[in-house]
C-alpha positions in Angstrom: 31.6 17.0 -2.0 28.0 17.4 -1.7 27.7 15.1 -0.1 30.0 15.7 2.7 28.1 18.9 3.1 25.2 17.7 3.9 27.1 15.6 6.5 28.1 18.5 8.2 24.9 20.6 7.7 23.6 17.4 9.8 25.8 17.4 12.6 25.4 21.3 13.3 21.6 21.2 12.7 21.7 18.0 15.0 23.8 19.7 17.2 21.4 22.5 17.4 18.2 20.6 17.8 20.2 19.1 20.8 21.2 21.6 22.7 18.1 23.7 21.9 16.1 21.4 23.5 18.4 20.3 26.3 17.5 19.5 29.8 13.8 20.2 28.9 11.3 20.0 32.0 8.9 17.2 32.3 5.9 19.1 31.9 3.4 18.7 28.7 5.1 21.9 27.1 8.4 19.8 28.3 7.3 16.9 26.2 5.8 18.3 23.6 9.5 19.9 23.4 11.2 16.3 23.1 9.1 15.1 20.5 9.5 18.2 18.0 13.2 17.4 19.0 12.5 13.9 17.7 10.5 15.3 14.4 13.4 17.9 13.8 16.3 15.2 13.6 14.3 12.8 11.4 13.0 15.5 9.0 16.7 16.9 9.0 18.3 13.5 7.9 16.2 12.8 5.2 18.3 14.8 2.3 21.2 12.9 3.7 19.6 9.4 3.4 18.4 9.5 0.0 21.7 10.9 -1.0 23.8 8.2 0.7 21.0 5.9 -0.9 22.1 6.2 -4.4 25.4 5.4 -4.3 24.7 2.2 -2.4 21.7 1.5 -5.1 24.8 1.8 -7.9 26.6 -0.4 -5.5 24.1 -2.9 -5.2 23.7 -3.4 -9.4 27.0 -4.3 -9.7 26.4 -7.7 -7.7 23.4 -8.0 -8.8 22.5 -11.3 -10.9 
């Protein structure tokens, strides 16, 4: 369950980075813009990855020699 809530907390935050920053202009503010986009979604999927992580980790003892 937690899990799947921090799915969905990362498609809505994704989907507000993205249309926050949609159809910026090309200008330095523009770009500056895109890339805070770009920091934004990594820093939001984080939580998710290392949560994801540990059931694969589990996964990965059981084949393990």
């Amino acid at each position: 369950m937690y899990i799947r809530t921090k799915f969905v907390l990362n498609i809505f935050g994704g989907l507000l980075v993205g249309f926050t920053f949609f159809q910026a202009n090309d200008s330095l503010q523009g770009t500056q813009n895109k890339l805070f986009s770009i920091f934004l979604a990594l820093v939001l999927c984080v939580p998710l990855t290392h949560q994801i992580m540990a059931v694969y980790i589990d996964i990965h003892t059981v084949y393990e020699i």
